[in-house]
N, C-alpha and C positions, 0 to 999 in steps of 0.2 A: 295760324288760327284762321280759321272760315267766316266768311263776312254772314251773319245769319240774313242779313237783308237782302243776298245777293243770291238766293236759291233756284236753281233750276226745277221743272217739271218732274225730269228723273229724280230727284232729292227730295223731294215731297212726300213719297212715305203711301199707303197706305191711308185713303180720307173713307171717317163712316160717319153720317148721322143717323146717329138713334132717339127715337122719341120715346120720352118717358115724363115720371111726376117730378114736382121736388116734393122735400118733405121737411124743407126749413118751418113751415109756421102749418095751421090745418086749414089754410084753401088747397094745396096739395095742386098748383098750378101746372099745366101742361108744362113743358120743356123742350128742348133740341138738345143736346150732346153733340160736340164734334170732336170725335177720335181721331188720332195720325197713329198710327201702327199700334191700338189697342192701346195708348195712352190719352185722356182724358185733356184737350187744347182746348174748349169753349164754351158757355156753356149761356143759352138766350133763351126767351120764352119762346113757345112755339104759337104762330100765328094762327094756326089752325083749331088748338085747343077754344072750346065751346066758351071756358067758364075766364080764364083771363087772356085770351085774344092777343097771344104775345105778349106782355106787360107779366113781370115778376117784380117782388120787393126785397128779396134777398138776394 
C-alpha cells in the first residue's frame, strides 16, 4: 500500500480551481473548489468574492 503522505509531483493528478457560489443558506457566498482529476478535494471561501471576503459559515 502507498504511503498517501508520501506523493510525488507526477502523482498529483490533474489540479483545477473553479470559482463559484454555495448555496447552503441565501447569502449564496463566493467559493474556490479544488479539483484533482475532476474530483471535488477542497472546498474555501474565495477572497476575492465582494459580499463575504473569504469567510463562509457552512
Amino acid at each position: 500500500m502507498q504511503d498517501p503522505t508520501n506523493r510525488s509531483d507526477r502523482d498529483a493528478g490533474h489540479i483545477e480551481i473553479k470559482n463559484t457560489t454555495c448555496y447552503m443558506c441565501a447569502c449564496r457566498c463566493g467559493i474556490r473548489v479544488t479539483l484533482r482529476d475532476g474530483e471535488v478535494r477542497y472546498i474555501q471561501g474565495n477572497p476575492n468574492h465582494p459580499l463575504n471576503k473569504g469567510v463562509i459559515c457552512a
